[in-house]
Steps between C-alpha positions, in 0.01 A plus 500: 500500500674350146423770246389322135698624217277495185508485130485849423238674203761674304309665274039525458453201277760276677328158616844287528845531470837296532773526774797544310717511739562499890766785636442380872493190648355321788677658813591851360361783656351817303428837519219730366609530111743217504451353133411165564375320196427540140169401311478439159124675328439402148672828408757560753760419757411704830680499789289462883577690790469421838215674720565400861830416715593143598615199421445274172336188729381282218502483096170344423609573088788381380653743209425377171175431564201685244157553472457584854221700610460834598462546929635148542709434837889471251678552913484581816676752707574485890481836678751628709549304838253206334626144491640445130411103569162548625395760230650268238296169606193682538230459260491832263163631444456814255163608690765539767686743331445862531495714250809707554677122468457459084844708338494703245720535201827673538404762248230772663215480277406795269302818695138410440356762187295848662139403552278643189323834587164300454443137430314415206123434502553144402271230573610205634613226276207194486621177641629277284434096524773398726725209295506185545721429864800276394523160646641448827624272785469747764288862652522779325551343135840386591655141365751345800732350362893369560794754407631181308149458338457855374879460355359186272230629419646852375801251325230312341291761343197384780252739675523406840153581541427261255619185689296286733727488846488200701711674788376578851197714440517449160824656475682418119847327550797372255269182438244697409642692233710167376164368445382825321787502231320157376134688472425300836358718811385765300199740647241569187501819449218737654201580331496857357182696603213492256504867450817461352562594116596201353893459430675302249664188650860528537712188486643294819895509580467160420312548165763712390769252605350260317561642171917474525679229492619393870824616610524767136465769830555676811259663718624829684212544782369870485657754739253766661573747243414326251190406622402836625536637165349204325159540737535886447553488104202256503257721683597786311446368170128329620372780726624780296384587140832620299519700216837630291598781306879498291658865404807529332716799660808683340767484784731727297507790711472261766822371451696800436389656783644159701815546338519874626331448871770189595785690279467788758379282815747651791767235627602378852863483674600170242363695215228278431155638385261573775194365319466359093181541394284200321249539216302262778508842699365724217223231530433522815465852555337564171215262643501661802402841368259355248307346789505871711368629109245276449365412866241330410758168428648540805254289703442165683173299388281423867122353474433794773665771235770654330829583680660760330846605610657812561868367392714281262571210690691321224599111517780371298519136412825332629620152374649326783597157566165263491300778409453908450407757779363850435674800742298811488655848452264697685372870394683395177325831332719703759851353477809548247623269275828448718291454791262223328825371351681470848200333660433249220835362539495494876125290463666341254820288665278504828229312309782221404595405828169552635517761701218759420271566785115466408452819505747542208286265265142517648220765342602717246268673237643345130830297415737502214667117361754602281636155303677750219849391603416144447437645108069442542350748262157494641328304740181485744521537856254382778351736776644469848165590695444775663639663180297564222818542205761339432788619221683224310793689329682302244843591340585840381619395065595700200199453267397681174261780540290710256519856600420808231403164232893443555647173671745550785652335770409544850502358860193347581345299789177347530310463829168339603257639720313240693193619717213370702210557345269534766648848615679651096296514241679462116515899422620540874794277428587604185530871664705365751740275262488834271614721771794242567588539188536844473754522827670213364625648178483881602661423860595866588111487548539265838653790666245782449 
């Protein structure tokens, strides 16, 4: 019997991805953990392996193509002894597929955490009003619609969900979305519940266009990154009431003791330094023991209660192309600085070419965006839910000080401590922000 190959879930949250790339082709047979494909997330490049033995009968999805959903028949595989022809002109079904049949990413995911001794008496949470169901061609919510459509539509700045399809079954087409570019064809959009708080209009893609003069610009259509963090960023800033507290902190001793650490760091066979720590890893682990200090910040917001962690789970922001991507250094409170230094620039050129696993990036219990190399004094970051901080550490300057009613000269660096409101309280942040501060300018302190 033809065995369906599927669109794998690479990671919880994953709904769709895009298949980068085929490394088999129709007619090649495979093994148990041959590599066989690689799928693009909105974060990463992973690569697929192959579950069962045969041979690759049919490609039902050509490489290249995105936005494909999760469980969806992308091949199918004839078992050993099966006719490759038969299996290839049958009709895939994914009902059909068993289990066992949908791969898994090459990487083996991360040990599952030790069960907690008790659960917590929480209640479960209420139901919330379910949203309004987006508009669709199809069961299940879906829109059908043409490879060549979805292409024209992405080009064009369209929702395809937004077009009327005059396809079989309603099915949108290259017509369809031709017709859409000129306002023609257009679905109106649904009507939001009337529970729903009201929400200030936001102007049309057209509307917007209309305000430049034609052909004064380009239009780059929005990769899933981008709008992953856009729809993230958004919710965050709506759902979640922010708050922000600025320090300034004397990075004197900070910085000598950097010169001193890397001046002494041990060398390998080419003589080159075996780690060179960052004042970006003074950061980190100076937030990572003011968490474990003041435990009360180191929690997640839930409507059932308050999930308060046992370790440092710190997330660094990483600009990457298109984007930024936050790698966690896990039990920060519990690592060196040349340890936390080695692993941030491991996350770091793995988060370029896009090849963190989700485990690398997903949870954590706070996150540091450090824009100080760019020269940004201060700034305000936005929560990445489940945390409930964020640090925004700007540039470390010389500035005049008054110390003894003399001026002097020092190092300083301010940072921003944004929290969720709902779960830290303004005196709790300010002790945690305070207790960052003291690490950060006394840092022989991080190692007691």
């Amino acid at each position: 019997m033809p065995i369906n190959i599927l669109m794998p879930a690479l990671s919880p949250t994953m709904e769709k991805g895009n298949l980068a790339k085929w490394l088999k082709k129709e007619g090649d047979k495979v093994k148990s953990g041959d590599v066989i494909a690689e799928i693009e997330t909105d974060k990463a490049t992973m690569e697929v392996e192959a579950i069962d033995e045969g041979t690759i009968a049919k490609i039902l999805v050509p490489e290249g193509t995105q936005d494909v959903p999760v469980n969806d028949v992308i091949a199918v595989l004839a078992g050993e002894g099966e006719d490759v022809k038969a299996a290839g002109s049958a009709k895939p079904s994914a009902s059909a597929a068993p289990p066992k049949a949908a791969e898994a990413p090459a990487a083996a995911p991360a040990p599952a955490p030790a069960a907690p001794k008790a659960a917590p008496p929480f209640a479960a949470p209420a139901p919330q009003a379910a949203a309004p169901a987006a508009q669709s061609n199809g069961h299940g919510g879906r829109v059908f619609s043409s490879p060549l459509a979805r292409r024209l539509a992405k080009d064009a700045g369209i929702d395809v969900s937004m077009i009327s399809g005059t396809g079989p079954h309603g099915r949108v087409v290259a017509r369809d979305v031709e017709q859409a570019k000129s306002g023609k064809g257009l679905k109106a959009p649904a009507a939001a519940p009337s529970s729903a708080p009201a929400i200030a209009p936001t102007m049309s893609d057209k509307q917007i266009l209309s305000l430049f003069e034609p052909g004064s610009y380009d239009i780059v259509p929005h990769d899933g990154m981008r709008r992953t963090i856009a729809q993230r960023l958004t919710a965050s800033i709506q759902n979640v009431p922010h708050f922000y507290l600025t320090i300034d902190c004397d990075i004197g001793k900070l910085l000598v003791a950097r010169e001193e650490i890397n001046a002494a760091a041990p060398k390998d066979k080419e003589k080159r330094p075996l780690y060179k720590i960052s004042v970006n890893d003074f950061v980190i682990k100076a937030m990572a023991v003011a968490l474990q200090k003041i435990p009360n910040c180191n929690v997640s917001w839930t409507e059932s209660g308050m999930v308060k962690h046992h370790h440092s789970d710190v997330g660094v922001a990483v600009a990457m192309p298109g984007g930024l991507i936050t790698p966690i250094i896990r039990k920060a409170e519990t690592k060196t600085l040349s340890t936390i230094s080695n692993e941030m620039k491991d996350f770091a050129a793995r988060a370029r070419s896009r090849k963190l696993k989700p485990e690398e990036y997903q949870g954590g219990t706070t996150a540091v965006s450090n824009l100080g190399m760019y020269g940004i004094s201060h700034f305000t970051a936005v929560i990445n839910p489940p945390h409930a901080t964020i640090l925004a550490v700007g540039t470390s300057e010389e500035r005049p000080v008054v110390r003894g009613g003399k001026i002097e000269i020092a190092n300083m660096m301010s940072v921003t401590l944004s929290c969720d409101h709902r779960a830290i309280d303004g005196a709790l942040g300010a002790e945690l922000i305070g207790a960052f501060k003291q690490l950060i300018e006394n840092p022989v302190m991080m190692m007691v």
